[in-house]
N, C-alpha and C positions, 0 to 999 in steps of 0.2 A: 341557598347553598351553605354549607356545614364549613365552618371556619378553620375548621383540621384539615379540608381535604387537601391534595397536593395537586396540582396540577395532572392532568392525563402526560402518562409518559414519564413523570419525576418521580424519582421514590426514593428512600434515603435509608442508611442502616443502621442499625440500633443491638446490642446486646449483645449477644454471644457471637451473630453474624458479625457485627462494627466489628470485636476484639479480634477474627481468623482474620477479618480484612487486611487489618493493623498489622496484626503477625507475618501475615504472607508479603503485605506491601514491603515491613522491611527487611525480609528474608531476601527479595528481589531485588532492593537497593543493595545491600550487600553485593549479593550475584557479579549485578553488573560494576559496580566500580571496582573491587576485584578484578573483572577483567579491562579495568583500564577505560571506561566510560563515567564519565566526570555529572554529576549530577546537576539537572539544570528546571527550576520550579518560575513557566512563561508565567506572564500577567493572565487575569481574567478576559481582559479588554485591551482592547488597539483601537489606534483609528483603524476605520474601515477596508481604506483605502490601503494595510500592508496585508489584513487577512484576507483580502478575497481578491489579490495579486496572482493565483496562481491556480485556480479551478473554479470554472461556472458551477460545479458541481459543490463545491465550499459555497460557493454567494448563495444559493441558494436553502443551503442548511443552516445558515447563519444569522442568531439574534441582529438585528439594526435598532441605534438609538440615536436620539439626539444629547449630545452633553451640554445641560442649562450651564454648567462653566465655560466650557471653552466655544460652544456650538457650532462644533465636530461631531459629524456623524462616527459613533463608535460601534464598534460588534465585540460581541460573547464569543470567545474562540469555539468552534467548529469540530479543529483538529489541531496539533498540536504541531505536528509537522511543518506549514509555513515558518510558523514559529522559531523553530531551532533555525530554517533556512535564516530568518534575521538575524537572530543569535548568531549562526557561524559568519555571516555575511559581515557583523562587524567587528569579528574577531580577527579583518584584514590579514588570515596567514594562507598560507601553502602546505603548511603541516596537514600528517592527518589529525583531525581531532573528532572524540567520539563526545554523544552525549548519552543523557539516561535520563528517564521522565514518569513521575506516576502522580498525573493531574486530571479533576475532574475536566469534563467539559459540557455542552449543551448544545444541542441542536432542535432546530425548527421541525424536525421529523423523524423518528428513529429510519433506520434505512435497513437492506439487506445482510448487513455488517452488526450494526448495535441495535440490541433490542428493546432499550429505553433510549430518550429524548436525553438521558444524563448519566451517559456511561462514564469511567475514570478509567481514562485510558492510557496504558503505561506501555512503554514503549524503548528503544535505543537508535540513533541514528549513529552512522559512521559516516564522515567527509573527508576530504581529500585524496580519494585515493579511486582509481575506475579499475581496480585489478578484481576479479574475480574470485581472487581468494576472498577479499572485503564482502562481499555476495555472503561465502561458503562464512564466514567469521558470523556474519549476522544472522542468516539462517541456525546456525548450531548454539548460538543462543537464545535463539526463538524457541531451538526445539527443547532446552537449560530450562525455561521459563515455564513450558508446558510440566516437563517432566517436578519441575520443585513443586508444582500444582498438583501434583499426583496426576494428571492426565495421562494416560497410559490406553493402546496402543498409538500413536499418532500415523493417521496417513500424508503424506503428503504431495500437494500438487505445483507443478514448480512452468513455468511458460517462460516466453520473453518476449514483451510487448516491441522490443527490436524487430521482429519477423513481419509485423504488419505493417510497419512504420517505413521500411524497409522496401513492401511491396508498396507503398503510397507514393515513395521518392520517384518510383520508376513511372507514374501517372500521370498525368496532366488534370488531375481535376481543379475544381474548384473549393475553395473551405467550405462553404456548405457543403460538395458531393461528398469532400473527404470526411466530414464531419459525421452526415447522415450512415456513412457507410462503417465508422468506427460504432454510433450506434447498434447499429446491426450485427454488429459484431459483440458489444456487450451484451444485446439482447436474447445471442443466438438463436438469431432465427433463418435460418437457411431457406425459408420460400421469400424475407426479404429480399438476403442476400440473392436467388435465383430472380427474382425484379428487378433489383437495382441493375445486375449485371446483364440483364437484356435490356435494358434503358439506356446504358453508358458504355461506349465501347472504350473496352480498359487491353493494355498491353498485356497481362497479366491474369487474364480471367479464370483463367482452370489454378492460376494456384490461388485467386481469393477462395475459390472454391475450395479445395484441396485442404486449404488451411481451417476454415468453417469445420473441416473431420477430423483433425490431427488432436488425438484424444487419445489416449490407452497407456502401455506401459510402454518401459522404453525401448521399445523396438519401434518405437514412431519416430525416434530421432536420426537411426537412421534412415528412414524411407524420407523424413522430411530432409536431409541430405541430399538426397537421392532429386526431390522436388526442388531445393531451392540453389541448388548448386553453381549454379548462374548469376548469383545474387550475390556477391563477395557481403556485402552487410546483413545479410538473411545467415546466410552461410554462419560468420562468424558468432552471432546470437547463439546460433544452434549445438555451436563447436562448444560455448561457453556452458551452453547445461549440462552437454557430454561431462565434462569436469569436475560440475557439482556434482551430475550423478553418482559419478567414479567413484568419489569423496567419502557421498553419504553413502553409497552403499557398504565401504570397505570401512568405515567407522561407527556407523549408526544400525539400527535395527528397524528405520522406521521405511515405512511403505511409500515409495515415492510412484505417482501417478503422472502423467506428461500431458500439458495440456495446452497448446501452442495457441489455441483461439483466443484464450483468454486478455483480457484487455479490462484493467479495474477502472471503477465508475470515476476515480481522481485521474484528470488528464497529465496530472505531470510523471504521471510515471512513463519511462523511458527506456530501460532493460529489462534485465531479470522480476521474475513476480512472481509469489509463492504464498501459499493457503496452508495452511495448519486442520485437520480435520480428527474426530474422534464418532466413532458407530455411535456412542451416548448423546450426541448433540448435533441438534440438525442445520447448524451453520457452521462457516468457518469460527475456529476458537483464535485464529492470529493472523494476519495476512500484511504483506510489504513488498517492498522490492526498491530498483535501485529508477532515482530521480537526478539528473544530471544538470538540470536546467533551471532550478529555483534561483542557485545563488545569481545569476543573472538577472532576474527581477527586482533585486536589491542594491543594482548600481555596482557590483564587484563583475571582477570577469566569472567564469563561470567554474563552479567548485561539483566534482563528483561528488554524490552522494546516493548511500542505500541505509534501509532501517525497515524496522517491524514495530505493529503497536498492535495492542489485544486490548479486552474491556475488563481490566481487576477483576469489576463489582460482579462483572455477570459470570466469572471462571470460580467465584471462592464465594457462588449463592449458595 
């Protein structure tokens, strides 16, 4: 083995690339504290035990050590996002308070999202607050963030993982059914989904169905009205994208797509959830939404919160 090489999946920048990195990284800082989100640089490592509080889907991407100091198992941050959940968690207020972040990280496999093992991923959270406008505030900096990147046209796709969460309260299953079945749901696969629901007799079965199609433009939000209007917390999810739509449509020029199946691979997402896309690049270029339930796992009562994180390294190759 050749002592230069880097690890598969790591790669690091150098020269002309390093210098746009630098520029853009603090073109973005600027951005966001500007708009009033206070900058905040987590540790590399934690004990174990506060990063992988909050998705199977985190423990599993997550460097594990043993520390010969203290021997506490520690990890390599994942994602960045618990992280602030601590952060605001011991900042004991009720205010809103936003952050802003452009820190590497590492994981045990790149995934659908990042396309190295060690993307630098920069990001804004807002807490305190479950209004919708907070939604509409972080998304139009998402879309701030693409556009200072020169990313031009963006599409974008906007769901809320409320609608499914919604039809699972009205079930009787078990965490594994419901679990299996959330899988299916990120996997999109509709001859699953046609299995499970002739296996399990659900209250609800034509709209798990229903939902598996609810995909196009936004003339799906009202038909999914139309479907879920029974559902006072289905209902209101749906009322809340109406909103955003409204918003970005009459401010922005960007292409919004409606895509209600959707359900991202981190389970604490809770509301609102939204993808960033450009024709040039064949994955999402930013993706987030809004998480209601972290600060809870932190021993506070429970604090709303929404944010968005992209990969710098991989937007400004």
């Amino acid at each position: 083995m050749n002592t230069w090489q880097l690890p598969e999946g790591v790669d690091e920048l150098i020269g002309d690339r390093a210098l746009v990195f630098e520029c853009v990284r603090r073109q973005l800082i600027d951005l966001y504290t500007e708009k009033g989100f206070g900058l905040v640089i987590p540790p590399m490592v934690e004990n174990i035990e506060t990063l992988l509080l909050t998705s199977e889907s985190i423990d599993k991407k997550t460097f594990k050590f043993l520390d010969p100091d203290s021997g506490k198992m520690l990890g390599v941050h994942a994602d960045i996002t618990p992280q602030i959940a601590r952060i605001d968690a011991k900042q004991d207020s009720d205010k809103v308070i936003k952050y802003c972040y452009v820190n590497a990280i590492l994981q045990t496999k790149a995934d659908d999202f990042y396309t190295s093992r060690s993307p630098i991923q920069a990001g804004a959270e807002l807490y305190g607050s479950n209004s919708v406008d907070s939604d509409i505030e972080i998304i139009v900096l998402m879309l701030d963030s693409l556009k200072l990147l020169s990313i031009e046209p963006i599409v974008l796709s906007l769901g809320n993982v409320a609608i499914f969460n919604a039809l699972i309260a009205e079930e009787t299953l078990s965490d594994d059914q419901a679990l299996l079945l959330r899988e299916i749901f990120i996997k999109r696969s509709t001859p699953d989904l046609v299995k499970f629901l002739s296996n399990n007799a659900l209250n609800n079965t034509n709209k798990f169905s229903a939902l598996m199609k609810l995909e196009g433009d936004v003339s799906v939000l009202d038909e999914a009205l139309t479907i879920f209007n029974d559902i006072p917390k289905a209902k209101l999810a749906i009322q809340d994208l109406v909103k955003i739509n409204a918003y970005l449509s009459s401010t922005t020029d960007v292409q919004i797509v409606i895509d209600l199946a959707e359900l991202k691979v981190y389970e604490y997402h809770t509301g609102i959830v939204f993808s960033a896309y450009n024709e040039n690049y064949s994955k999402a270029l930013s993706q987030g939404g809004r998480y209601n339930g972290l600060s809870a796992l932190f021993g506070r009562k429970q604090r709303a919160a929404t944010g968005f994180s992209f990969d710098l390294k991989f937007l400004t190759h």
